[in-house]
C-alpha positions, 0 to 999 in steps of 0.5 A: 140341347146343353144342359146351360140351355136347359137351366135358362129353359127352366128359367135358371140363370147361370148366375144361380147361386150353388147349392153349397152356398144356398145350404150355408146360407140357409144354416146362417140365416137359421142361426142368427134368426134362432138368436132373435127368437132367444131374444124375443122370449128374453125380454117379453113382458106382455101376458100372452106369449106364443110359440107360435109366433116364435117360431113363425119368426125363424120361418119368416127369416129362412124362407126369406133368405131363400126368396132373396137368393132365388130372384137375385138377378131374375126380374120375373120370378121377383115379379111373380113373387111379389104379386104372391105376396101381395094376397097373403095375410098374416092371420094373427092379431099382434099382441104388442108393437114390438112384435111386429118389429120382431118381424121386420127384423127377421125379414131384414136379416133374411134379406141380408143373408139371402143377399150374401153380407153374412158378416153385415147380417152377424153384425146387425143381429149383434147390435140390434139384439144387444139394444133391444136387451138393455132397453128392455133390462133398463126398463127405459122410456118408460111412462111415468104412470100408476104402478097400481091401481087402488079401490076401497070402500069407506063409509059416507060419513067418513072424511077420505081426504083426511083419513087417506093423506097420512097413509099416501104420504108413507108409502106412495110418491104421487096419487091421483083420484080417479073417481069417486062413486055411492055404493049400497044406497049411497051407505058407502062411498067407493074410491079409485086411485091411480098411485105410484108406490114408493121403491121398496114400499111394502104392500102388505103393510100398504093393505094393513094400512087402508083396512085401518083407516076403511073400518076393514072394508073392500079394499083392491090393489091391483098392479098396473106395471106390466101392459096386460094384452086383451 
């Protein structure tokens, strides 16, 4: 038996790439896919990064590359593989959308790689990457929503309407009053606003302000910039 006859036995065609081209590939995957991470972490904003996750994506990339050069021009292995795959889960709850867009743009680039298109893999990491920075840089899409959240207690005789007005004027651009409840034996009355404070707003004068107008009673500014992942 020739050692071709042997390759095919084993279910190795002859058209199975080298292992200098698997090795190169490999390096490339490693690489483009190490940009992506770099990226990932680059503009995250959430409250719950994980290294973890991190490097699971430069695996998910390589290992990709791998599997598309190993059922390249083999229907059955790519068969098998993908009744593999059928049953596997990923056994993480995804903080953001976006991390799952991470995912499938590592796999995309894996595939690309594993495909042989190193020069298309390299040009739509570029691309891609370039994109989802100055998306994230710019902020862009961004829902008009409260940049903070404001609650304060004012006493019941107090006309809030009134007493609020000039202190928004100064220092917000829109505000909305979310809810407004009794507190302590219907003594107080507790407020909460949504508000977009103006650029360059100062919120320690912002605080200065309300506790003036509240008889320096509680008052939580909490900023809502940012989406908090719980």
């Amino acid at each position: 038996m020739t050692l071709e006859d042997l390759l095919n036995f084993g279910g190795v065609t002859a058209g199975t790439p080298s292992p200098d081209k698997v090795a190169l590939a490999m390096g490339i995957s490693l690489a483009l896919n190490l940009a992506i991470a770099a990226l990932y972490r680059k503009t995250y904003k959430g409250t719950r990064y994980s290294q973890d996750y991190v490097q699971t994506l430069i695996m998910i990339g390589v290992v990709t590359t791998i599997l598309i050069m190993v059922v390249a021009g083999n229907g059955a292995i790519a068969f098998g593989m993908f009744a593999a795959f059928s049953v596997i889960r990923f056994r993480r709850t995804l903080g953001q959308s976006r991390d799952l867009a991470f995912v499938f743009f590592a796999m995309a680039i894996g595939m690309v790689v594993g495909a042989g298109q190193f020069a298309m893999a390299i040009i739509i990491t570029a691309i891609v990457g370039t994109a989802v920075y100055i998306l994230t840089k710019m902020d862009a899409f961004a829902p008009r929503r409260a940049s903070h959240m404001l609650t304060l207690r004012m006493t019941s005789d107090m006309d809030f309407e009134q007493l609020l007005q000039p202190v928004f004027d100064q220092f917000t651009d829109r505000v909305q009053l979310v809810s407004v409840s009794s507190a302590q034996a219907g003594m107080m009355t507790e407020l909460r606003y949504g508000m977009q404070l103006k650029v360059g707003a100062s919120t320690p004068k912002l605080l200065e302000a309300l506790h003036l107008v509240c008889g320096n009673n509680r008052v939580i500014l909490t900023p809502t910039g940012n989406e908090l992942d719980m």
